[in-house]
C-alpha positions as CSV (number, residue, x, y, z in Angstrom):
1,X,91.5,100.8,112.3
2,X,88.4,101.0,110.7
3,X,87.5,104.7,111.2
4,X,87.2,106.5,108.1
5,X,89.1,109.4,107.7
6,X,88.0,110.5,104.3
7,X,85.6,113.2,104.9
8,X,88.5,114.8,107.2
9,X,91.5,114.9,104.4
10,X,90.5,118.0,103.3
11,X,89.3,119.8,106.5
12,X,90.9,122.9,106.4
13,X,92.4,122.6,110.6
14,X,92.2,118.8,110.6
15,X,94.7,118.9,107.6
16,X,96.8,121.4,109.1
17,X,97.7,119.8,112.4
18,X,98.2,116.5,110.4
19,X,101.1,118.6,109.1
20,X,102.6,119.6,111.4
21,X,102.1,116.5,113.7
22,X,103.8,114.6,110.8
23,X,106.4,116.7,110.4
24,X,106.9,117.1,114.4
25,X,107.4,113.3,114.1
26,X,109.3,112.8,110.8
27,X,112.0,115.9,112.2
28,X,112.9,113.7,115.5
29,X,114.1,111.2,113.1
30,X,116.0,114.1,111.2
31,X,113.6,113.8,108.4
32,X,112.0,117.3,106.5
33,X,108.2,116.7,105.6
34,X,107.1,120.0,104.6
35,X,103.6,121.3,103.4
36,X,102.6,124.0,101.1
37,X,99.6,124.9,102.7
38,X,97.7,123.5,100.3
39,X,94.6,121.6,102.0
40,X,93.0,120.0,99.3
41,X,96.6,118.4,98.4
42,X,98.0,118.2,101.4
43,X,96.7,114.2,101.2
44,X,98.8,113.0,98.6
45,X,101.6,115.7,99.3
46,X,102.4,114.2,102.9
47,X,101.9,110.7,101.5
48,X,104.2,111.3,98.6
49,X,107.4,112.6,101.1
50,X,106.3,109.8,103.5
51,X,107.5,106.7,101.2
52,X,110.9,107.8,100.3
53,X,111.3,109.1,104.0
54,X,110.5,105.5,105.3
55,X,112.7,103.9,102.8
56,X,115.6,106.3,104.2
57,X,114.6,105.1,107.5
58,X,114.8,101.5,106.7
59,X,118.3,101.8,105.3
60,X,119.7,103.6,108.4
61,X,118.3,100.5,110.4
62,X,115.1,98.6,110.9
63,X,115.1,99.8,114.4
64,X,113.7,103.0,113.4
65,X,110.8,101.9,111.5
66,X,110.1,100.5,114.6
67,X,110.8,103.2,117.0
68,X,108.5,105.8,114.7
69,X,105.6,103.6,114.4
70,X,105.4,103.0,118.1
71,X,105.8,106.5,118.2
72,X,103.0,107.2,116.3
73,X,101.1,104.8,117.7
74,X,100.4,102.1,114.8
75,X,99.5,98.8,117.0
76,X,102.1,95.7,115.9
77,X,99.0,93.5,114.8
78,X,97.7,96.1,112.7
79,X,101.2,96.9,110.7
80,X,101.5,93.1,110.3
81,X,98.2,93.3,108.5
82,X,98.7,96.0,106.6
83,X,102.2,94.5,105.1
84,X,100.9,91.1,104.9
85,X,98.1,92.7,102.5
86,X,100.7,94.2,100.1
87,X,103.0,93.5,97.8
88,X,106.8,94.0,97.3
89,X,106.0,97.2,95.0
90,X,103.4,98.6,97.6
91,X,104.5,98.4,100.8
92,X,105.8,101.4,101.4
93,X,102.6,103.1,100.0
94,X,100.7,100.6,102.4
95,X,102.7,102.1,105.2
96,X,102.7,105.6,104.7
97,X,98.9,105.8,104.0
98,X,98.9,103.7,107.6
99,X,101.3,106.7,109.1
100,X,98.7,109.0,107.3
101,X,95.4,107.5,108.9
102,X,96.8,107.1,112.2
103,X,98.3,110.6,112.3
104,X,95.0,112.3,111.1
105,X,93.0,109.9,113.8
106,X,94.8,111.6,116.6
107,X,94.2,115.1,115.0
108,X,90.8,114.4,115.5
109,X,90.6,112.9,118.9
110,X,92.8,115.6,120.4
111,X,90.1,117.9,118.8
112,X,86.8,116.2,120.4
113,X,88.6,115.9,123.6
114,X,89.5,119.0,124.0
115,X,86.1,121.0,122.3
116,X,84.0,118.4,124.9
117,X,86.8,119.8,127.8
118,X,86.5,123.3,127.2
C-alpha cells in the first residue's frame, strides 16, 4: 500500500472508527484493544496493544494470524513483504503498523463512499 495515512492518524472521526474497527476485529478473536479516547495518541496506543495481541495469537496457532489478516484485508504478497523487510526483533511491530494502515485505509474509504453516496 502506498497510500499515506499520516495526515489521518490524528483526525479526530478517522481515529475513532479505527478504534473501534480494531477492536471489532481484535474481540472476534477474544482479544480486548481498548482506547482512551485520546486522538492524538490513539496511534501508538492501538499499535502498542496490537504487538503483544498478535504474539498471543501466534501462540494459540498460526492459523489465526492468518484468519485475522484475511480478515482485515492485508493481501498475502504484501504481508510477505512487509516480514521479509524486518528483522527477528521487529516483526511484530512491522505487522501491527500493517494492521494499523490497513485498518485506517478502510476508515477512510468507507467515509468517501459513503459522503460521495449521500
Amino acid at each position: 500500500m502506498s497510500f499515506d495515512i499520516t495526515p489521518y492518524r490524528h483526525d479526530l472521526q478517522i481515529i475513532r472508527d479505527t478504534a473501534d474497527q480494531v477492536i471489532r476485529d481484535f474481540g472476534l478473536y477474544g482479544l480486548e484493544i481498548t482506547f482512551s479516547g485520546n486522538e492524538m495518541m490513539a496511534y501508538d496506543e492501538l499499535h502498542s496493544q496490537l504487538v503483544p495481541a498478535l504474539k498471543q495469537l501466534e501462540k494459540s496457532g498460526h492459523g489465526k494470524i492468518r484468519s485475522i489478516l484475511y480478515r482485515i484485508d492485508i493481501p498475502e504478497k504484501e504481508f510477505a513483504q512487509m516480514a521479509a523487510n524486518q528483522t527477528k526483533a521487529s516483526f511484530w511491530d512491522g505487522l501491527a503498523s500493517l494492521i494499523l494502515k490497513r485498518e485506517i485505509i478502510k476508515v477512510i474509504t468507507r467515509k468517501l463512499f459513503s459522503s460521495s453516496n449521500g
